[in-house]
C-alpha positions in Angstrom: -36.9 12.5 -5.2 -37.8 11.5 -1.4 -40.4 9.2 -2.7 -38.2 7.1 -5.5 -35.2 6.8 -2.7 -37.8 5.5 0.1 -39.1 2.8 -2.9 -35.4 2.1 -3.8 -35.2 1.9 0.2 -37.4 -0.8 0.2 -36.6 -2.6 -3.3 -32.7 -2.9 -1.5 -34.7 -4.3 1.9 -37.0 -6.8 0.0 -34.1 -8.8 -1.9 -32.6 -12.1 -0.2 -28.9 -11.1 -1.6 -29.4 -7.8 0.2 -28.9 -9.8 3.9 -26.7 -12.7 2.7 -24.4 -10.4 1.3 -24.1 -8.3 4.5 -24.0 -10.8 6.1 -21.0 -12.2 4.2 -19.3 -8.8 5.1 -20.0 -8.7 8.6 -18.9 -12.2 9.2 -15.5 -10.8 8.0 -15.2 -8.5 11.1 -15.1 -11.9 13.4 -12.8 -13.6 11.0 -10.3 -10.9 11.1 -10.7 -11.1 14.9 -10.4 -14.8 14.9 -6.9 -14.1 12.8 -5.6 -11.6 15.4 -5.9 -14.3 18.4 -4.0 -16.5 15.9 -1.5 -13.2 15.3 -1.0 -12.5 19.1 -0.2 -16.3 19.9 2.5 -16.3 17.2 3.8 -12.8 18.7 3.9 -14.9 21.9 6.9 -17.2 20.5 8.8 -14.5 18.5 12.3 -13.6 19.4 13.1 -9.2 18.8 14.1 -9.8 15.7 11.3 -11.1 14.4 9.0 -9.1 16.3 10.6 -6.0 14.7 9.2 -7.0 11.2 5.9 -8.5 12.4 3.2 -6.8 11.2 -0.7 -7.0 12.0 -2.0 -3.7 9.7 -2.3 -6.4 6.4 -4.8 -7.8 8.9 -6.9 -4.9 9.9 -7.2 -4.0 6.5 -8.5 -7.3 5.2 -12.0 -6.5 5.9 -12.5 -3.9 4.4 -11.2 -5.1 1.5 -13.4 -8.1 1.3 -16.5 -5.5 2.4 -15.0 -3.9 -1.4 -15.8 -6.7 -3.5 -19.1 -7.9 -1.2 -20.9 -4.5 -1.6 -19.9 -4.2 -5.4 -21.7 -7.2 -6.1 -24.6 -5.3 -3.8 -24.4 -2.4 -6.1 -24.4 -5.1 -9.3 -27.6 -7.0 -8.0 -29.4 -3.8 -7.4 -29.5 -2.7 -11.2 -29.4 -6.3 -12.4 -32.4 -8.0 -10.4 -34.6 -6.0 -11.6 -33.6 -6.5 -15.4 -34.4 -10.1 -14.5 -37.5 -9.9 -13.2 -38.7 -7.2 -16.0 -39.7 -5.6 -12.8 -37.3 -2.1 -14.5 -40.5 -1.1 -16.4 -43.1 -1.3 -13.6 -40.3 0.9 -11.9 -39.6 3.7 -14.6 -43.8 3.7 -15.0 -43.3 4.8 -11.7 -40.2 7.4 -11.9 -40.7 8.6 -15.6 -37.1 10.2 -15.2 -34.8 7.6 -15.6 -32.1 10.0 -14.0 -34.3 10.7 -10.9 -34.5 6.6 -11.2 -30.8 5.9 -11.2 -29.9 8.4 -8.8 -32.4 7.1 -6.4 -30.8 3.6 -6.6 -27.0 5.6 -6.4 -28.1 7.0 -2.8 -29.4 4.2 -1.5 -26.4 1.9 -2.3 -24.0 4.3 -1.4 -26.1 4.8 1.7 -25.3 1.4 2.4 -21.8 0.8 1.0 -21.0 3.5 3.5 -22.9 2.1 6.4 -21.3 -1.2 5.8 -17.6 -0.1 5.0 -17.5 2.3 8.1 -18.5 -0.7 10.4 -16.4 -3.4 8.7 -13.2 -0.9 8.9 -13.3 0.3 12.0 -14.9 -2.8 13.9 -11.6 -5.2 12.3 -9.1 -1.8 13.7 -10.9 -2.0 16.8 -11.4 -6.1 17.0 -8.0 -6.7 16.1 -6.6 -4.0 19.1 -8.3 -5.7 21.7 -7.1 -8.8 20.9 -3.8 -7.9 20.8 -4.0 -5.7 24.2 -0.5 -4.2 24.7 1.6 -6.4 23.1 4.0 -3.8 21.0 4.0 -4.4 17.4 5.8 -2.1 15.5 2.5 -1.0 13.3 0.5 -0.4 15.6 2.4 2.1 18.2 0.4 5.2 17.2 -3.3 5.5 19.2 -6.4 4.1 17.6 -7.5 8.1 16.9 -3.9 8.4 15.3 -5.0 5.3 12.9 -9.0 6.0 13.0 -9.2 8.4 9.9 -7.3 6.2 7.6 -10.1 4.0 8.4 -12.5 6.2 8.1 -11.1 6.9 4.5 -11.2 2.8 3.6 -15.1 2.7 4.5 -15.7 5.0 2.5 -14.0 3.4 -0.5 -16.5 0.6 0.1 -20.0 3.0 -0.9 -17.5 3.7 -4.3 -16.9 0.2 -4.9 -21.2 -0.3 -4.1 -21.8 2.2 -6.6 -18.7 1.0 -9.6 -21.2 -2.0 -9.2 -24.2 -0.2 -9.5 -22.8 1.5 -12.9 -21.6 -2.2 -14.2 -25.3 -3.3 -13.4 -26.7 -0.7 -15.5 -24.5 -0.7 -18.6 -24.0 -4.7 -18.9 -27.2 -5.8 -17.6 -25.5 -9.2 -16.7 -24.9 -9.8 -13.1 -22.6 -12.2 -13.8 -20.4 -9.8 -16.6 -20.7 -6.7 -14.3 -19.3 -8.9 -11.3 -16.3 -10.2 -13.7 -15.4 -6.8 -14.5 -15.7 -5.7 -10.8 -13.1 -8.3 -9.9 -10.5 -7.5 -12.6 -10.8 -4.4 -11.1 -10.7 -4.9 -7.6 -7.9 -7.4 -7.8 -6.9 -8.8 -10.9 -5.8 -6.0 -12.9 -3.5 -4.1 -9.6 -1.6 -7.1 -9.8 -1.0 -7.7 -13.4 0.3 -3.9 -13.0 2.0 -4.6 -10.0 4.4 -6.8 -12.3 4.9 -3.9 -14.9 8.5 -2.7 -15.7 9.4 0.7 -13.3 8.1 3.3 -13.2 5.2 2.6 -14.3 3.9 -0.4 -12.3 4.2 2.6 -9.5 2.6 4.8 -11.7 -0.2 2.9 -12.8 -0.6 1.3 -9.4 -0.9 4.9 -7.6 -4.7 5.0 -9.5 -5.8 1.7 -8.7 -9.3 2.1 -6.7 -7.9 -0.4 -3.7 -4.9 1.5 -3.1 -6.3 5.3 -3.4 -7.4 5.1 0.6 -4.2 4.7 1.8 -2.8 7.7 -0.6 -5.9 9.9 0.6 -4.8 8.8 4.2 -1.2 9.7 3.3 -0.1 6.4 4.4 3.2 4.5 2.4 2.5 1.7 -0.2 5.6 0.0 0.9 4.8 -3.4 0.6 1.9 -2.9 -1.6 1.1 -3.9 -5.1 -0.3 0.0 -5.0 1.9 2.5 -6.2 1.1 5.2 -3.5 2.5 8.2 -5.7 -0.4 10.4 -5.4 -0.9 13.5 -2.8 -4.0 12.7 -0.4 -6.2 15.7 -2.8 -5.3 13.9 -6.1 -6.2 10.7 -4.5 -9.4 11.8 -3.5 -10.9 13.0 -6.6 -9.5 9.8 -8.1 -11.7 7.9 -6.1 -14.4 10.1 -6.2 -14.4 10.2 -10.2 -14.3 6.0 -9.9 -17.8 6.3 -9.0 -19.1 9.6 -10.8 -17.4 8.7 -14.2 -19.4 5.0 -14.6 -22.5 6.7 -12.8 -22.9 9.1 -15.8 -21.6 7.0 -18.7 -24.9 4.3 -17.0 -27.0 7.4 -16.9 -26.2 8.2 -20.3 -27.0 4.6 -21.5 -30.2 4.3 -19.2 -31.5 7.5 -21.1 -30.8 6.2 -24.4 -32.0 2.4 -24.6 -34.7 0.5 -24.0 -35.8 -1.0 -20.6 
């Protein structure tokens, strides 16, 4: 198993997409700071009114929701790139056990869907409080280890979101179907529920893979297209089952057809 993970390793390393999509990700972290120079300059000119309903946390959390989408279309072009090269049969030569194969590739992206979430999350919470320095907004009284594991929590949605990709890879084959179906998920399909009659746009919404960190982190969804009904237990092996559930149903598939 060490062996196939070290070759995945390197497969990952050896792929253009691989950099230019972190890349993409960790140019994120600057933009939200850029954003919260903009944010602390409009604080500036506010009267107490409106400083009372200014909020940065959308902000902060805009990162890591982009680093959601970036490293699921890692987790796509992982599986995918090597259907298109036909380089998938010199690879299972290699790893006769197409589970041993696939789980190889699942801890190496979520190796680096973690990696990348983590730094993403907490570099825009931390960016975006030093721009900002003391200036009071009512989000963000508590102290940065107050807000840290909520954070934490939203990394770590990213490696899910690397390996919902890597699953899509594997059972469609098509970068460009898997990614489709990624962003209906990621986006698409919270807000078509977010317009459902009540309850169950709340309902519905409470399951949706964006908004399960904020449940796990107890936070409220007020304001959110998420419903945020779920205990932080539930939401956790909601999210957890978002990336074991495709895993095995691509496991299942890989075992069964041809390369």
């Amino acid at each position: 198993m060490t062996d196939a993970v070290a070759a995945e390793w390197w497969k990952l390393r050896s792929v253009r997409s691989t950099y230019v999509i972190l890349t993409i990700t960790a140019g994120f972290v600057f933009f939200v700071v850029l954003l919260a120079f903009q944010q602390a300059h409009v604080w500036d000119g506010l009267d107490a009114d409106q400083r009372a309903r200014f909020s940065l946390r959308p902000l902060q959390e805009l990162g890591g929701w982009v680093a959601q989408l970036c490293l699921a279309v890692l987790g796509v072009l992982a599986a995918t790139s090597e259907y298109r090269t036909g380089m998938v049969r010199t690879s299972l030569t290699a790893v006769p056990s197409r589970t041993r194969f696939l789980a190889a590739k699942a801890v190496v992206v979520a190796a680096t869907g973690l990696v990348a979430g983590e730094a993403v999350t907490i570099g825009s919470l931390l960016g975006t409080r030093l721009v900002v320095g003391g200036r009071p907004f009512p989000d963000q009284r508590a102290s940065i280890a107050h807000d840290l594991p909520g954070f934490a929590v939203s990394g770590a949605a990213v490696a899910v979101f690397a390996l919902l990709g890597l699953a899509a890879g594997v059972l469609l084959r098509s970068a460009a179907g898997a990614i489709v179906a990624l962003v209906l998920l990621w986006h698409v399909i919270p807000l078509l529920v977010f317009h459902l009659p009540g309850p169950w746009n709340e309902r519905v919404g409470s399951v949706m893979p964006s908004g399960l960190p904020a449940e796990i982190a107890g936070r409220s969804a007020e304001h959110s297209i998420y419903g945020g009904l779920l205990p932080p237990a539930a939401a956790a092996v909601v999210l957890v089952a978002y990336a074991l559930v495709p895993l095995a149903a691509a496991g299942l598939v890989l075992a069964r057809r041809d390369a």
